[in-house]
C-alpha positions as CSV (number, residue, x, y, z in Angstrom):
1,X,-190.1,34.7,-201.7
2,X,-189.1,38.1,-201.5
3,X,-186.7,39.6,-198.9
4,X,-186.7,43.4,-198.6
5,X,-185.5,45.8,-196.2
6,X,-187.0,49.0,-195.4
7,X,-184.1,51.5,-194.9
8,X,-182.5,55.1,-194.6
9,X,-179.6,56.7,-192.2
10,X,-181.8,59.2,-191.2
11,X,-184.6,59.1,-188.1
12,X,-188.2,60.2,-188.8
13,X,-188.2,59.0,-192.2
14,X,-191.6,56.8,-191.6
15,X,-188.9,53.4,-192.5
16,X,-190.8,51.5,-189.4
17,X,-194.4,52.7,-190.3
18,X,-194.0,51.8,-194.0
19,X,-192.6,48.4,-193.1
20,X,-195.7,47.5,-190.7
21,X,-198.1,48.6,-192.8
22,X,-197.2,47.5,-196.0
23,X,-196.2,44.3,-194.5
24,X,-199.7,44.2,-193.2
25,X,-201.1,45.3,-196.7
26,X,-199.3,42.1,-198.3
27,X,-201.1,40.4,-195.7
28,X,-204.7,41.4,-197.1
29,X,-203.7,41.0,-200.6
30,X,-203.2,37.5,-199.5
31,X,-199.9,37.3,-199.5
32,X,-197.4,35.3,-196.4
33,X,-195.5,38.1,-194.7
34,X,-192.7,38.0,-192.0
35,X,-191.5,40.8,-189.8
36,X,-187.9,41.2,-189.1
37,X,-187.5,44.1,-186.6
38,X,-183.9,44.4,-186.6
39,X,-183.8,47.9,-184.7
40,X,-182.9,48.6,-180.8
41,X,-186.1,51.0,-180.6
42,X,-188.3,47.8,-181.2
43,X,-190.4,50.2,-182.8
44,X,-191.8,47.5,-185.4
45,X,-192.5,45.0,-182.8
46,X,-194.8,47.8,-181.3
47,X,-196.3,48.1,-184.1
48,X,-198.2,44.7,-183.1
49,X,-197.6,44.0,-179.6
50,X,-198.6,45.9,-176.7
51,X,-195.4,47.0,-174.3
52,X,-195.4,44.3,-171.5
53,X,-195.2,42.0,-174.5
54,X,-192.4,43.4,-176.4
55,X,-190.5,43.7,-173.3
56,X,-190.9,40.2,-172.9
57,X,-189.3,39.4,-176.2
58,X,-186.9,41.7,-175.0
59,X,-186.0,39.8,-171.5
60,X,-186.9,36.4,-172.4
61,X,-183.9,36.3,-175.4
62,X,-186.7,35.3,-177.7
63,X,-185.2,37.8,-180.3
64,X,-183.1,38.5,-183.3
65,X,-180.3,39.9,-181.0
66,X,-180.1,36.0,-179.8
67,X,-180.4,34.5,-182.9
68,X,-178.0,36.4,-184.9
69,X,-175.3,36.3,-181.3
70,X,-175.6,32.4,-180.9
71,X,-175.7,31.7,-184.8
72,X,-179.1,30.0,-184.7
73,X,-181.8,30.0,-187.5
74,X,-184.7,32.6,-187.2
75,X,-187.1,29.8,-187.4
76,X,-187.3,29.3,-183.6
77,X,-187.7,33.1,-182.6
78,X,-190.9,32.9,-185.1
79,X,-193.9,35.1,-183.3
80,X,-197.2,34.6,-184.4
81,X,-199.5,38.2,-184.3
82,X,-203.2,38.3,-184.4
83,X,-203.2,37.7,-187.8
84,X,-203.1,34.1,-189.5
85,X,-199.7,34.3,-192.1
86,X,-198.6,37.8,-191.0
87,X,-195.4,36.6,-188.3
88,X,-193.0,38.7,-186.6
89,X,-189.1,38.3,-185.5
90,X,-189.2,40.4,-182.3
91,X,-185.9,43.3,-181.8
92,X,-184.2,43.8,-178.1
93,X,-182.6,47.0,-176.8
94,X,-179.6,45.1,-177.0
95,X,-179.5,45.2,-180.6
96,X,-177.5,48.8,-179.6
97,X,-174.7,46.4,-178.8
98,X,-174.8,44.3,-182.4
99,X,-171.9,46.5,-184.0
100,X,-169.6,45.7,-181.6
101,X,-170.7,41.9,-181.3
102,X,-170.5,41.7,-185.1
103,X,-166.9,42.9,-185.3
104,X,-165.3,39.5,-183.2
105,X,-167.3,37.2,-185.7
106,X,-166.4,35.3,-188.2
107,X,-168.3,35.9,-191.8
108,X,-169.5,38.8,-190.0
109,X,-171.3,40.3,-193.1
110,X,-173.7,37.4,-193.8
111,X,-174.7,36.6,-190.5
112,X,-178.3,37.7,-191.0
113,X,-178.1,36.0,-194.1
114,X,-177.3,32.4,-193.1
115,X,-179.8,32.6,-190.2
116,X,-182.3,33.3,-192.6
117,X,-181.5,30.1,-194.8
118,X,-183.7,28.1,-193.9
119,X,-186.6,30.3,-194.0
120,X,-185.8,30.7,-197.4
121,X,-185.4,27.1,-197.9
122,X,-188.9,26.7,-196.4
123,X,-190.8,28.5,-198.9
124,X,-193.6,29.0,-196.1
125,X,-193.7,33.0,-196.9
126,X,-193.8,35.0,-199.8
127,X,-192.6,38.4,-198.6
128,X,-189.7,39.3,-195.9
129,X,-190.0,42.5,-194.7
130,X,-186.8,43.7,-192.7
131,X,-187.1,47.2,-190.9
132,X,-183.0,48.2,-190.4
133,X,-182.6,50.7,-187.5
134,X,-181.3,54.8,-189.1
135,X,-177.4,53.8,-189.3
136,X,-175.0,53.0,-191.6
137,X,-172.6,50.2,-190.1
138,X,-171.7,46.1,-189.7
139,X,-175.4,45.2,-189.0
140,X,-177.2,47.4,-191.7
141,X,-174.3,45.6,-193.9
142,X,-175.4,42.3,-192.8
143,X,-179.2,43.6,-193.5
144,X,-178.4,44.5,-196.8
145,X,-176.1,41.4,-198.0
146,X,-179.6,39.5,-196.7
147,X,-182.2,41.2,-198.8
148,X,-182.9,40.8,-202.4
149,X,-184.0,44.9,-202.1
150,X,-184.4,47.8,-200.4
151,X,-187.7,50.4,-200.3
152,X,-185.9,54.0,-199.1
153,X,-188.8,56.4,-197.3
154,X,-188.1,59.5,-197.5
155,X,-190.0,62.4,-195.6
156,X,-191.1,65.1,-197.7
157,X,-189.5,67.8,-195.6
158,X,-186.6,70.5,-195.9
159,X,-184.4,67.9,-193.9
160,X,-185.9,64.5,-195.8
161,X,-183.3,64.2,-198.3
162,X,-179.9,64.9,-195.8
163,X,-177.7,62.2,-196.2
164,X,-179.8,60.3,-199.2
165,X,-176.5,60.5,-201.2
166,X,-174.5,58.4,-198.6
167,X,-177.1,55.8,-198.1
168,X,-177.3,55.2,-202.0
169,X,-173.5,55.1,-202.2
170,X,-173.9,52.1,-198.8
171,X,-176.2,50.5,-201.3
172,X,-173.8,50.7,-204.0
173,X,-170.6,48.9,-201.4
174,X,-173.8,46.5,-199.9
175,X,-173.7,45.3,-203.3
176,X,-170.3,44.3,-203.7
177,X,-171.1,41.4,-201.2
178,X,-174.7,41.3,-202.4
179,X,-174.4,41.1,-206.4
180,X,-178.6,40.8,-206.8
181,X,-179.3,43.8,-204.4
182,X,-181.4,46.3,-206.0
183,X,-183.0,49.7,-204.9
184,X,-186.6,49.1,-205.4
185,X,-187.5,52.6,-204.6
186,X,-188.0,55.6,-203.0
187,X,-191.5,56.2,-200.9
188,X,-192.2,59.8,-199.9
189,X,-193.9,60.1,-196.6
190,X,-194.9,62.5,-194.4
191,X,-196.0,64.2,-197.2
192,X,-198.3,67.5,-197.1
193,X,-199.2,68.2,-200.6
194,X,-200.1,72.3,-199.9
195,X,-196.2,73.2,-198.8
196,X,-193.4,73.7,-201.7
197,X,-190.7,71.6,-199.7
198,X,-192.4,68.9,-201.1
199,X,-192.6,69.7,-204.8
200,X,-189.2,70.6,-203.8
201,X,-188.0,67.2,-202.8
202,X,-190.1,65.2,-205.6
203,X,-188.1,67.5,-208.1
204,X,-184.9,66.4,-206.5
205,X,-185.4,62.9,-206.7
206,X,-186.7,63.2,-210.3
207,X,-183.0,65.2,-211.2
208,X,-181.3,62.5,-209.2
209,X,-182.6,59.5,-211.6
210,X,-183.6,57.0,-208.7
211,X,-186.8,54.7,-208.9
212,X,-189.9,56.4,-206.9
213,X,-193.1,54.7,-206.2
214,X,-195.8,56.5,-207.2
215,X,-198.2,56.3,-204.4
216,X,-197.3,59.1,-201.5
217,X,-198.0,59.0,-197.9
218,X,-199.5,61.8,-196.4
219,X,-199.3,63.1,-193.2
220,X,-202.5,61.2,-191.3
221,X,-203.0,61.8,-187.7
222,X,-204.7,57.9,-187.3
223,X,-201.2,56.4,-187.8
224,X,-200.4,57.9,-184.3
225,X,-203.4,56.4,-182.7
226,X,-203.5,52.9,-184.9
227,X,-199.4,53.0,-182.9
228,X,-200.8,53.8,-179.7
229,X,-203.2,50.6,-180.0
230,X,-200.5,49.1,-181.2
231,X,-202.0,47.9,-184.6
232,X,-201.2,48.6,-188.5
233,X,-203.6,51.6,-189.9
234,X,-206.0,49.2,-192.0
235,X,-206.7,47.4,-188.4
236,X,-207.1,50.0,-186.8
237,X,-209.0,52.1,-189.1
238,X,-209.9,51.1,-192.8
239,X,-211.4,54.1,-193.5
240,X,-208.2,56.3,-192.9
241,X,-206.8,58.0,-195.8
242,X,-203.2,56.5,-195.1
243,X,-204.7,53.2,-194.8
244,X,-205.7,53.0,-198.8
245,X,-202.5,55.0,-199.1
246,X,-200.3,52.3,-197.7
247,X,-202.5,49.4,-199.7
248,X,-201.9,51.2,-202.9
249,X,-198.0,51.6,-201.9
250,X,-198.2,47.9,-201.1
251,X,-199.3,46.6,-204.4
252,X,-197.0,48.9,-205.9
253,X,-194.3,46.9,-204.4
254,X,-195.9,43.5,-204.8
255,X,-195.9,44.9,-209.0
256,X,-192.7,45.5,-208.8
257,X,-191.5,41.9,-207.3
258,X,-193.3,40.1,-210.2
C-alpha cells in the first residue's frame, strides 16, 4: 500500500484535480484506491458527489474532521462512490477549525497517522491518495508525517512556482518526524504549450534539481464540465485530451511506487 499526498501552499495549482483523477486512473489500471479529502473546500469530495450529498457528509459528522477530533479510525467514515474499489473519506467546512483543534492535542503531529493504522493494517487498498488543503501548518504536518510521499502540481504560469521553495523546505522539517517521506515529484498543470511562461517554469525546475514527471497537463476545458457533473475526466469523457493525460500521469506514479 501506498500512501501519498497531493500538495502545494499555493491555490490554483490543479493539487485537487490531479488527486481525483489520478486516483480514478489507479482505479482503471486495476488498482484499490482511497480518497482522503483533508481540505475545508471539500473540493475532492465534489469531485464524486453531487452537493446535497457532500453537504451531508458535512452535517451528518460522517467526515475526517470527526475522525481525526474524536481519535477514531478512518475505517468507519469509509464512503463508497459509484465505482467498485475506488472509496472516499469525505472533508467538512469545519476542517477550517483543525489548526486550532490540533494545537490542545496530545501527539498532535501523528494524529492522521494513527487513524489511518488500521487501514494500513488492512491491506484492503493499494493506493492512498490524500489531497492537503494550500497551507502550510499543524494539519498539513500531520498529512505529511502520514504519507509515504508527496506529488507537488505546479501550474505552468508566471505565479506557478511562488512559494515552491518554502513548501520543499516543509517537506524537508515533515521529514524530521517522517524519516521515509519522499518527494515523488513535480506535475505541471495547467499547462499551455504555445506561451514561454511555461518553457520558463520547466527550465526552473530543471536548474532546481527536483524530480518532475514527465507527463504534463494541459489546460482542457472538459475538466470544468466532468467537475460540474461531479465526475473524474475519464468518466465523464474518455475521449478528452486530459483524460489520457491524467492516465499517463497516473502510471507514471504507479512506476515510480514499484
Amino acid at each position: 500500500m501506498e500512501c501519498i499526498a497531493f500538495a502545494n501552499n499555493k491555490g490554483g495549482s490543479g493539487k485537487t484535480t490531479s488527486c481525483a483523477n489520478v486516483g480514478y486512473c489507479l482505479w482503471t489500471m486495476g488498482k484499490k484506491v482511497l480518497l482522503i479529502d483533508g481540505d475545508m473546500q471539500m473540493n475532492l469530495s465534489l469531485s464524486y458527489f453531487d452537493e446535497d450529498r457532500v453537504l451531508e457528509f458535512a452535517t451528518s459528522g460522517h467526515n475526517l474532521y470527526t475522525a481525526i477530533l474524536e481519535g477514531e479510525s478512518l475505517e468507519k467514515y469509509i464512503v463508497n462512490t459509484d465505482y467498485d474499489g475506488l472509496d472516499l473519506i469525505p472533508s467538512s467546512t469545519l476542517m477550517s477549525g483543525m489548526e486550532y483543534k490540533l494545537f490542545a492535542m496530545e501527539d498532535r503531529e501523528r494524529r492522521l497517522k494513527k487513524s489511518m493504522a488500521k487501514i494500513l493494517k488492512s491491506g484492503k487498498y493499494d493506493y492512498i491518495l490524500i489531497d492537503a488543503p494550500p497551507t502550510l501548518g499543524g494539519w498539513v504536518m500531520n498529512i505529511l508525517a502520514a504519507v509515504d510521499s508527496v506529488i507537488l502540481p505546479v501550474e505552468a504560469s508566471p505565479w506557478g512556482l511562488f512559494g515552491l521553495a518554502n513548501m520543499l523546505d516543509f517537506i524537508d522539517e515533515a521529514k524530521k518526524i517522517n524519516k521515509g517521506l519522499e518527494l515523488l515529484g513535480i506535475a505541471l498543470t495547467k499547462v499551455d504549450i504555445r506561451k514561454n511562461y511555461y518553457k520558463q517554469t520547466a527550465e526552473t525546475l530543471k536548474e532546481a534539481d527536483v524530480p518532475v514527471f514527465k507527463t504534463i497537463i494541459r489546460i482542457d476545458r472538459e475538466v470544468e464540465w466532468a467537475q460540474d457533473n461531479s465526475k473524474p475526466i475519464m468518466a465523464y469523457k474518455n475521449s478528452a485530451r486530459s483524460a489520457s493525460e491524467y492516465l499517463e500521469l497516473a502510471k507514471e506514479v504507479d512506476k515510480k511506487c514499484q
